[in-house]
C-alpha positions in Angstrom: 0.0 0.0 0.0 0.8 3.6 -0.6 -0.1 6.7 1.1 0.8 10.2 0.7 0.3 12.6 2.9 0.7 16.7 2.6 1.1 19.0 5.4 1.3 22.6 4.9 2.9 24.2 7.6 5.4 27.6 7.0 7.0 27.3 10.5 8.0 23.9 10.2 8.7 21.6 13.5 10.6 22.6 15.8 12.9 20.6 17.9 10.6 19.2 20.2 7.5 18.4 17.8 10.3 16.8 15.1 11.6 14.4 18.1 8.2 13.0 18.9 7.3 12.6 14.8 10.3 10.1 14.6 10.0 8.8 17.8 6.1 7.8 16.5 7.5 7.0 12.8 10.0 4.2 14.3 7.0 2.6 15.8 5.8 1.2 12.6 8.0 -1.1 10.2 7.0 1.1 7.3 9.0 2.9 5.4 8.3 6.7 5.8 10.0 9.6 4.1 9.7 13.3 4.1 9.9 15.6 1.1 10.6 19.2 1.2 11.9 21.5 -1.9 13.1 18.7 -4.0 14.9 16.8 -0.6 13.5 13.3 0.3 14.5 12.1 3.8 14.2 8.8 6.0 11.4 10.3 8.4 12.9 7.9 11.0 15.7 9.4 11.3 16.3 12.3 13.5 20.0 12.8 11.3 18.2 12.9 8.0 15.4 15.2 9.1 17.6 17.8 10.2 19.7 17.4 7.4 16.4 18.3 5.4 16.1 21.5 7.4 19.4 22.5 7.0 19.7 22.3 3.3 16.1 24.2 3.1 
């Protein structure tokens, strides 16, 4: 199965809300990525999600 999701938010997540969305990511064994500006990221990982802020 696939699902895709959009979530419109300008602010973003900040540190706190982006901790809890992998920590509840890692509970399922699907895979799960975020997309922003042309940058797909492992939504598991904490790393990559940052990463994806950083080079938006």
């Amino acid at each position: 199965m696939r699902k895709k999701l959009k979530i419109i938010n300008k602010l973003g997540l900040h540190a706190r809300a982006s901790s809890k969305f992998v920590e509840v990511t890692n509970k399922y064994k699907s895979e799960i990525f975020i997309e922003f500006n042309d940058i797909k990221v492992n939504a598991k990982s904490i790393l990559d999600y940052c990463l994806c802020n950083f080079l938006s």
